[in-house]
C-alpha positions in Angstrom: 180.7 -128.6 58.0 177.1 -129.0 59.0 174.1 -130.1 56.6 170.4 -129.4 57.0 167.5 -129.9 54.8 164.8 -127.9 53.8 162.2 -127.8 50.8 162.9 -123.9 50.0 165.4 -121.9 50.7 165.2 -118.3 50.8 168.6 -116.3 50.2 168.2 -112.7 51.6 166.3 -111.1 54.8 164.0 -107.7 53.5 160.9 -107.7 52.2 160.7 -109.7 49.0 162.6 -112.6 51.0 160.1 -112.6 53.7 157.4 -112.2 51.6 158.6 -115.4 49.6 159.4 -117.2 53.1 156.1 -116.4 54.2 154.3 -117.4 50.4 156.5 -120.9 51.0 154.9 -121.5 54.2 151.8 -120.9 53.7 152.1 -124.0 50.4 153.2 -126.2 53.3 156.8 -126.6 52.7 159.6 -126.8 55.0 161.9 -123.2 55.0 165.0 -121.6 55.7 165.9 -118.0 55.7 169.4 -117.0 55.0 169.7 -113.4 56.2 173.4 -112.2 55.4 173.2 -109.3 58.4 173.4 -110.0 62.1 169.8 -109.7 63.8 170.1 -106.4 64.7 170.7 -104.8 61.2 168.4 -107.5 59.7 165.8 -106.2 57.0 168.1 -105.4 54.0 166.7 -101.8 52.1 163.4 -102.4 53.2 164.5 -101.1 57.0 165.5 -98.0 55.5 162.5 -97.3 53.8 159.9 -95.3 53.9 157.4 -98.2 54.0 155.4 -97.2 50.9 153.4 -99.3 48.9 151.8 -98.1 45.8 149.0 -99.5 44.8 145.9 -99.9 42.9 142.9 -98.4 45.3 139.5 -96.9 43.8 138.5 -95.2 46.1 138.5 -94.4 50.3 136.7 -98.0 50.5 139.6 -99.6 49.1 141.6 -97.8 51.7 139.5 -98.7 54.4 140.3 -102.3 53.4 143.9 -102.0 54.0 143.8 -99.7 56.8 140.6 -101.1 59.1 141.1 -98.6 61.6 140.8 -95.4 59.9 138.3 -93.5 61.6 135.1 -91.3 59.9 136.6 -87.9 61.1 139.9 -89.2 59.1 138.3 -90.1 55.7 136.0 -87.0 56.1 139.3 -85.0 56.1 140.8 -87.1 53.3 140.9 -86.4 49.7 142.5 -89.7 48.7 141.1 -89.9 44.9 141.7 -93.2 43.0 144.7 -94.7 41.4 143.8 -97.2 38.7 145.3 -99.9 37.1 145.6 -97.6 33.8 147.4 -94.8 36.1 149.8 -97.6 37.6 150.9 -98.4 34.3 151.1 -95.8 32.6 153.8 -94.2 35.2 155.4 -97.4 34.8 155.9 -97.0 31.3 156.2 -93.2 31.5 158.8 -93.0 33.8 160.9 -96.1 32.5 160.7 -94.7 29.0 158.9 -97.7 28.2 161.4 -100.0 28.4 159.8 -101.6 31.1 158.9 -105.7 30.4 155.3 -105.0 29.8 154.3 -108.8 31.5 156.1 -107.7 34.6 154.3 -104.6 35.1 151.2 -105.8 34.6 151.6 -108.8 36.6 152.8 -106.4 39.5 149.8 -104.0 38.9 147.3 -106.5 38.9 148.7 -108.3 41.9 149.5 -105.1 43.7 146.2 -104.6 45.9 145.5 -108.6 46.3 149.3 -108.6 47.8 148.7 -105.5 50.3 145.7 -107.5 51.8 147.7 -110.8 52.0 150.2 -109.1 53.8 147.5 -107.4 55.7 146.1 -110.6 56.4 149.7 -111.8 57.9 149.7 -108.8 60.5 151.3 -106.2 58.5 149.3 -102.9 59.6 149.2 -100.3 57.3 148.2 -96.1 57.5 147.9 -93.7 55.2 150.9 -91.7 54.3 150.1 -88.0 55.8 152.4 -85.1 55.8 154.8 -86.8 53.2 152.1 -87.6 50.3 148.8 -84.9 51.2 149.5 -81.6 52.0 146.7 -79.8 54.5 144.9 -77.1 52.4 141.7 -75.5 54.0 141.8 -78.3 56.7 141.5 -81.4 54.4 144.7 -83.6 52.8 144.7 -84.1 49.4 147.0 -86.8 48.2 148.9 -86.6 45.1 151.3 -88.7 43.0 149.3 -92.0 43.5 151.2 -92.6 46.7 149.0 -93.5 49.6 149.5 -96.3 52.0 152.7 -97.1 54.3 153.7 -99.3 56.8 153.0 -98.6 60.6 156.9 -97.7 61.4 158.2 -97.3 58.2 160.4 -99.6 56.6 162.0 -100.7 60.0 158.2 -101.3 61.4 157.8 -103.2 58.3 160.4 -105.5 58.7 159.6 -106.2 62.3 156.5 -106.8 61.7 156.8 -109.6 58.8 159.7 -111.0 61.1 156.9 -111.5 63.4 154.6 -113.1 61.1 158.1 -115.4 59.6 158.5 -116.7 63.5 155.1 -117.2 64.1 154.7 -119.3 60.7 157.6 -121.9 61.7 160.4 -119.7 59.1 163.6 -121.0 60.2 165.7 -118.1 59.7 169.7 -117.8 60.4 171.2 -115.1 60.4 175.2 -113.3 59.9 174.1 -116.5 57.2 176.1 -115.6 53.8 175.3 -117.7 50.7 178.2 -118.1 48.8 177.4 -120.7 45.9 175.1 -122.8 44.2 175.2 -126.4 43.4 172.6 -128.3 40.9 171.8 -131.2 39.2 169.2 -131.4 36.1 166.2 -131.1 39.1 167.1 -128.1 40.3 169.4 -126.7 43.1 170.6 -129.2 45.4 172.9 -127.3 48.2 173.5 -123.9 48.7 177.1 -123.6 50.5 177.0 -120.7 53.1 179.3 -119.2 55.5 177.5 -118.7 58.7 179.7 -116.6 61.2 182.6 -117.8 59.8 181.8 -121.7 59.3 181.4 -123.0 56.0 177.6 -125.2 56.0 176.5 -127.0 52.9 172.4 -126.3 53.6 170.2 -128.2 51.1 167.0 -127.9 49.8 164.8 -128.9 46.5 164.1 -124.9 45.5 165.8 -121.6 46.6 164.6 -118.2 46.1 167.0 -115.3 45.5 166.2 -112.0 47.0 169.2 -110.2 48.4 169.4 -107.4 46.3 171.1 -105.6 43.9 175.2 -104.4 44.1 174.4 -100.8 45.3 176.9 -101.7 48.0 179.8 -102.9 45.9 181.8 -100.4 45.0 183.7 -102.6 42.1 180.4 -103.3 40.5 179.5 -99.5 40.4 182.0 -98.5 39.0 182.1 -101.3 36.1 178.4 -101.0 35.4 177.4 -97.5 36.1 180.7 -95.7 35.2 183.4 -93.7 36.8 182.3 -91.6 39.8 179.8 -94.2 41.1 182.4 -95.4 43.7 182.4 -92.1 45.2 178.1 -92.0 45.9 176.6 -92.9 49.1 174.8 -96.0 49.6 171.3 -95.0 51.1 170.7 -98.9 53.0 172.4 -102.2 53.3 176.1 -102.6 52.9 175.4 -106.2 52.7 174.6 -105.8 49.2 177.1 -106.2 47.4 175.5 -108.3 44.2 176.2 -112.2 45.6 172.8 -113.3 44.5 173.2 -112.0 41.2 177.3 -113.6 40.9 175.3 -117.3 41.8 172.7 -116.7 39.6 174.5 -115.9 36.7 177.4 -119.1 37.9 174.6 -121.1 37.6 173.4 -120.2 33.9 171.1 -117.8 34.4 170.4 -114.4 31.9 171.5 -111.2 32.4 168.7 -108.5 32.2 168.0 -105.2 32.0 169.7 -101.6 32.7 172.8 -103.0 34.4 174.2 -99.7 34.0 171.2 -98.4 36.1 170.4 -97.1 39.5 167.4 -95.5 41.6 169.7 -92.7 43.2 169.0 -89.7 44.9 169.9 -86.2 46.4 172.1 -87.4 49.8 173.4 -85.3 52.3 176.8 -84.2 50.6 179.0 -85.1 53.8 176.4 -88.4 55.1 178.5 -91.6 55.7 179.5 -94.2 53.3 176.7 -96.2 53.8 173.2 -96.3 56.2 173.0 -97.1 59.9 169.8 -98.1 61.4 171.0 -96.7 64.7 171.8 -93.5 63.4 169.5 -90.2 63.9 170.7 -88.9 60.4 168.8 -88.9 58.0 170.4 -88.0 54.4 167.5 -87.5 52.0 166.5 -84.3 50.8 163.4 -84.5 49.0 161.7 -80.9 49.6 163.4 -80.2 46.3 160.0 -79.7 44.0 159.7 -76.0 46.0 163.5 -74.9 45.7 166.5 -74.1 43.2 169.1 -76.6 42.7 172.2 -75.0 41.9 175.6 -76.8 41.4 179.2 -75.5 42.0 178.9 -72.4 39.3 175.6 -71.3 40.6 173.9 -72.5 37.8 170.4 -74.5 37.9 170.2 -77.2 36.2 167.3 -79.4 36.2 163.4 -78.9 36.5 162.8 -78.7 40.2 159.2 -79.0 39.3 158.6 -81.3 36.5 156.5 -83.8 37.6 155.3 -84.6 41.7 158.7 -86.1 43.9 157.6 -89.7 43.3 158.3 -89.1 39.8 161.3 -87.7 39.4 163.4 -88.3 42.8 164.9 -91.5 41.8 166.5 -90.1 38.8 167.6 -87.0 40.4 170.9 -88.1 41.8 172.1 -89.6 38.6 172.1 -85.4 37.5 173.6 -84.5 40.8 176.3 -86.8 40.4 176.9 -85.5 37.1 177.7 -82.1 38.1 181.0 -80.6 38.4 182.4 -82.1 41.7 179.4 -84.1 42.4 177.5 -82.0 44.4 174.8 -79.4 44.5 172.7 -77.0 46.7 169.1 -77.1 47.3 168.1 -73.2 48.5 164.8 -72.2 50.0 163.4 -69.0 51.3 161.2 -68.2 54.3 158.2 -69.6 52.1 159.4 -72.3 50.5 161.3 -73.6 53.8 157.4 -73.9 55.0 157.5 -76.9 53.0 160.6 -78.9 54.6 159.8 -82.1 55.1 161.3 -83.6 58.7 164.2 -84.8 57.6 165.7 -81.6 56.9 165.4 -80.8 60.8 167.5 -84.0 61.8 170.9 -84.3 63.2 173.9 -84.1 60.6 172.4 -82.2 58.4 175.0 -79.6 55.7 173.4 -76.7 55.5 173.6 -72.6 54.9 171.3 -69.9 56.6 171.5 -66.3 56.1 169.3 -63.1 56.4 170.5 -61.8 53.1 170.6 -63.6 49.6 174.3 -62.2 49.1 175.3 -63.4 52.4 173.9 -66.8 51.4 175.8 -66.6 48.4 179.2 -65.9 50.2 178.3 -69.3 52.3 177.5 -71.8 49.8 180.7 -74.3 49.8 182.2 -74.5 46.4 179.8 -72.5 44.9 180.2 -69.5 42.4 178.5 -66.5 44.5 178.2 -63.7 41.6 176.5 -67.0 39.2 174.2 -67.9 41.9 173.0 -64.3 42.7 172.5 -64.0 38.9 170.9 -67.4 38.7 168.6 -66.4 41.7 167.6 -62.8 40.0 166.1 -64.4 36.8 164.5 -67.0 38.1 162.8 -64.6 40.5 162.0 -62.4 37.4 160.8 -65.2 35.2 158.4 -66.7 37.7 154.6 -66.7 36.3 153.6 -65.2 39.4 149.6 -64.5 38.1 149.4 -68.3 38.1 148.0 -69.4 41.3 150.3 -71.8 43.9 149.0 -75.1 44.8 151.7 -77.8 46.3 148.8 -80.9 46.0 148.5 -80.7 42.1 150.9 -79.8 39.6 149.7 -76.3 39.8 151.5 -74.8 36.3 153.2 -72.0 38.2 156.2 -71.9 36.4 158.9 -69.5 35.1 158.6 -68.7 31.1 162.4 -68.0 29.3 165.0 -69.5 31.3 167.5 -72.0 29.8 166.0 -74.6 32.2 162.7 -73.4 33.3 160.9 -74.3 36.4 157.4 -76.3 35.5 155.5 -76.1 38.8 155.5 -74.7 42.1 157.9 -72.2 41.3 158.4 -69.8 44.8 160.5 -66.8 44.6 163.8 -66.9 46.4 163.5 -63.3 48.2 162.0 -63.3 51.5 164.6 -63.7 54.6 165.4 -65.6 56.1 166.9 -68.1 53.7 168.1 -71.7 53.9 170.3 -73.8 51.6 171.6 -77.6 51.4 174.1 -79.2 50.2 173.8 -82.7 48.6 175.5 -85.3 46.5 174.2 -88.5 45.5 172.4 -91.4 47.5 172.2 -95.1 45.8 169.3 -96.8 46.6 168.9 -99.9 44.4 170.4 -101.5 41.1 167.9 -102.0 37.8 170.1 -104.6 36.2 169.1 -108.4 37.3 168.6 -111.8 36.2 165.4 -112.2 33.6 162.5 -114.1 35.2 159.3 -115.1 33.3 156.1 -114.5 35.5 156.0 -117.7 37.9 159.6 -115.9 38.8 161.5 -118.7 37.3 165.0 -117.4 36.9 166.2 -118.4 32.8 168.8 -119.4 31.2 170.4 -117.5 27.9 167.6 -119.9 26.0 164.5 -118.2 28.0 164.4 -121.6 29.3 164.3 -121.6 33.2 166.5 -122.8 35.8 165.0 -125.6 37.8 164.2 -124.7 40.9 166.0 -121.0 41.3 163.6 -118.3 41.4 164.3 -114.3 42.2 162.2 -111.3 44.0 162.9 -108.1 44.7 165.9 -106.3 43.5 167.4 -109.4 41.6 164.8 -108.8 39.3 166.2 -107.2 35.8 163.7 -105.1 33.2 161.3 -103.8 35.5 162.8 -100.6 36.4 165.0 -98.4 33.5 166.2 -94.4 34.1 163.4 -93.9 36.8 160.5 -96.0 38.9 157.6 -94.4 40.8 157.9 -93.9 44.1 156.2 -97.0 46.9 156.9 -99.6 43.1 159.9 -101.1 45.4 158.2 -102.6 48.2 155.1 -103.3 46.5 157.1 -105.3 43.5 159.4 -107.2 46.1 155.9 -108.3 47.9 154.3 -109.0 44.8 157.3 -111.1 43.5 158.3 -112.5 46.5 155.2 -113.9 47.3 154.7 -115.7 43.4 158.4 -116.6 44.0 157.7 -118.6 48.2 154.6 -120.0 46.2 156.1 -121.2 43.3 159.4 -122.6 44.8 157.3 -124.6 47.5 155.0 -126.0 44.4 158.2 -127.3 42.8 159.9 -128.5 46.1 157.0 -130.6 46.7 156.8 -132.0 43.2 160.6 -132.9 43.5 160.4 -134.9 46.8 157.4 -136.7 45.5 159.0 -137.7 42.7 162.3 -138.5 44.8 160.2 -140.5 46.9 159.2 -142.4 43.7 162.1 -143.1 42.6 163.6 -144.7 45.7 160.6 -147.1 45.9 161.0 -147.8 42.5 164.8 -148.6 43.4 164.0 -150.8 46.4 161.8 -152.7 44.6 
């Protein structure tokens, strides 16, 4: 058994962990990453992200400051608008029914542009997000749903780059590193016992960060927090998180918070595998839904495609998918609509249905009632407010009046060939349930009282996100978190071996 010593110790290997590695560093203190995954599936979610960050921004010169290399001809053709702090929280609270901790929005709000340039500042390059977030109308983009900025590379660029940064900054980092338990004294954590490719190592250190996600990954857990039916979903990312940071928080006294019986889920490939694969070319999302039908096995819609932009409602979607009658559903698009595919329809793996005839369509949906879907099809056709003018960059109002479930926006016609359908099920990104933090990210006890030296970022943390979250608030609340969180824990880490040093003078003398 092997021993090392560090000031902060960082359990996890995505974005809030490096973010908090990095925060550590910078505060002068010695640091150790503990990434569960070998070095080649390193990065946790945030390598199979998008690599969107919302944020506050008022205007294309708050963009520039992010993204220094945009060019003149590119903000000329650019319609980025503004997104306040008012906006920000507002679709926090919207979208989370407000059940959202009202400190720990604002504190990610506030801190959400500041962040982005720190990050900037540590060689994380960052473009706007074209041809997922701005359709081209009359040869300019128009952004919509407060989603702007991304990562050069994505998620996996993302990771690579703050990987980088970690190095360059002196990070120790181990990985195929699994922390296993906790061990503290009335100071704060003392060893963290971890299994590093197979060998047990006690590692010490004076404060530990926890940010290794949620327990999407855990089949167990889904199924006892989220209820039956979860064991069966797809897990979108990591299959290295399987809820160990939230089993040693909670060993070592710390609160339960939040919607434990919570997820941010989404429509999946039906047939994708069990969990992601960096290495793969499939891609499982489907999130061109806003311009089709959804219909489910007895050819019956039954959601509102069109209710708000994607960002809004995507990460609740699966949750109604998954409650359908075997699970699943079809996404069906005409000649028109299919216009508006986004790329990862087009990629390898892909379950799908074409046909030059809606009735032959019909007779090739798996599962699916035929004579209910061509019924379903023929009055939404006929209840589409066709006078009202389409427009994909706004919520346009083109909707269908009558239905049981009508269509709020964007509502296309399903009748010209040829036409294209999907099949999907349900794709689980992250958890909402976590461990209740108060805004230095100290992790507490059942008494609000925090847990010396044992902080959380990223997905550990409970009552930020309930039913829903807005699309890009992931990576921007495990950067925000994670950065108090490195900060913080180096702060206390310090203060502890200065007083350690203290006491054994005081001792010798």
């Amino acid at each position: 058994m092997n021993n090392a010593a560090y000031d902060v110790i960082v359990i996890g290997g995505g974005n809030a962990a490096l973010c908090a590695a990095l925060a550590a560093r910078e505060r002068g203190a010695k640091v150790a990453l503990l990434e569960r995954a070998p070095e080649n599936r390193r990065g946790g979610n945030t390598a199979f992200t998008g690599g969107s960050f919302r944020t506050v921004f008022n205007g294309v010169a708050d963009i520039r400051a992010l993204v220094p290399d945009l060019t003149d001809d590119e903000a000329a053709r650019s319609d980025f608008g503004d997104y306040r702090a008012e906006a920000f929280l507002d679709d926090i609270g919207r979208v989370t029914q407000y059940h959202t901790d009202p400190d720990l929005a604002e504190l990610l709000v506030k801190r959400s542009t500041e962040t982005l340039l720190w990050l900037r500042d540590k060689g994380i390059r960052f473009i706007p997000k074209y041809g997922r977030q701005a359709f081209q109308v009359d040869g300019k983009f128009k952004f919509f749903g407060g989603l702007v900025i991304e990562s050069v590379g994505g998620g996996r660029g993302l990771v690579e780059m703050e990987y980088r940064s970690a190095q360059a900054a002196g990070v120790t980092i181990r990985y195929r590193a699994r922390a296993v338990a906790l061990q503290r004294d009335r100071y704060g954590i003392q060893i963290v016992r971890t299994v590093v490719d197979g060998d047990e190592e006690e590692i010490r250190g004076h404060a530990v960060v926890i940010a290794c996600g949620g327990f999407e990954a855990n089949r167990e857990w889904r199924t006892r927090y989220l209820g039956p039916g979860w064991d069966l979903a797809k897990v979108r990312g990591s299959r290295y998180n399987t809820g160990d940071g939230l089993r040693m928080a909670l060993e070592a006294g710390a609160q339960p918070h939040g919607q434990w019986s919570g997820c941010h889920s989404v429509s999946w490939d039906r047939y994708a595998p069990d969990y992601g694969d960096l290495e793969a070319r499939m891609n499982g999302q489907r999130h061109s839904y806003p311009m089709s039908i959804m219909v489910n096995a007895a050819g019956e819609r039954f959601l509102d495609e069109g209710a708000d932009f994607r960002n809004y409602t995507y990460a609740k979607y699966g949750e109604l998918v998954m409650r359908q009658p075997g699970g699943y559903a079809w996404q069906v698009y005409d000649a028109e609509s299919a216009k508006f595919l986004r790329e990862e329809y087009r990629t390898r793996g892909v379950t799908k249905a074409t046909a030059d005839t809606i009735e032959e369509l019909a007779s090739r949906l798996e599962g699916v009632d035929p004579q209910g879907f061509l019924r379903t099809v023929r009055e939404y056709n006929a209840a589409i407010r066709r006078d009202v003018p389409f427009d994909p960059n706004v919520k346009d109002g083109r909707c269908t009046s009558g239905l049981r479930i009508d269509k709020s926006n964007w509502a296309l016609p399903i009748e010209r060939p040829p036409f294209e359908a999907y099949a999907v099920g349900t794709g689980i990104t992250f958890t909402y349930g976590g461990v209740k933090i108060d805004t230095a990210t100290r992790i507490l006890d059942y008494e609000d009282a925090p847990l010396p030296g044992l902080y959380a970022a990223g997905e550990m943390i409970g009552g930020l996100f309930y039913f829903n979250y807005p699309a890009g608030s992931g990576l921007t609340s495990g950067a925000v978190f994670g950065r108090i969180a490195g900060s913080e824990a180096a702060a206390h880490a310090m203060e502890r071996s200065g007083a350690r040093r203290a006491r054994e003078t005081a001792h010798a003398n």
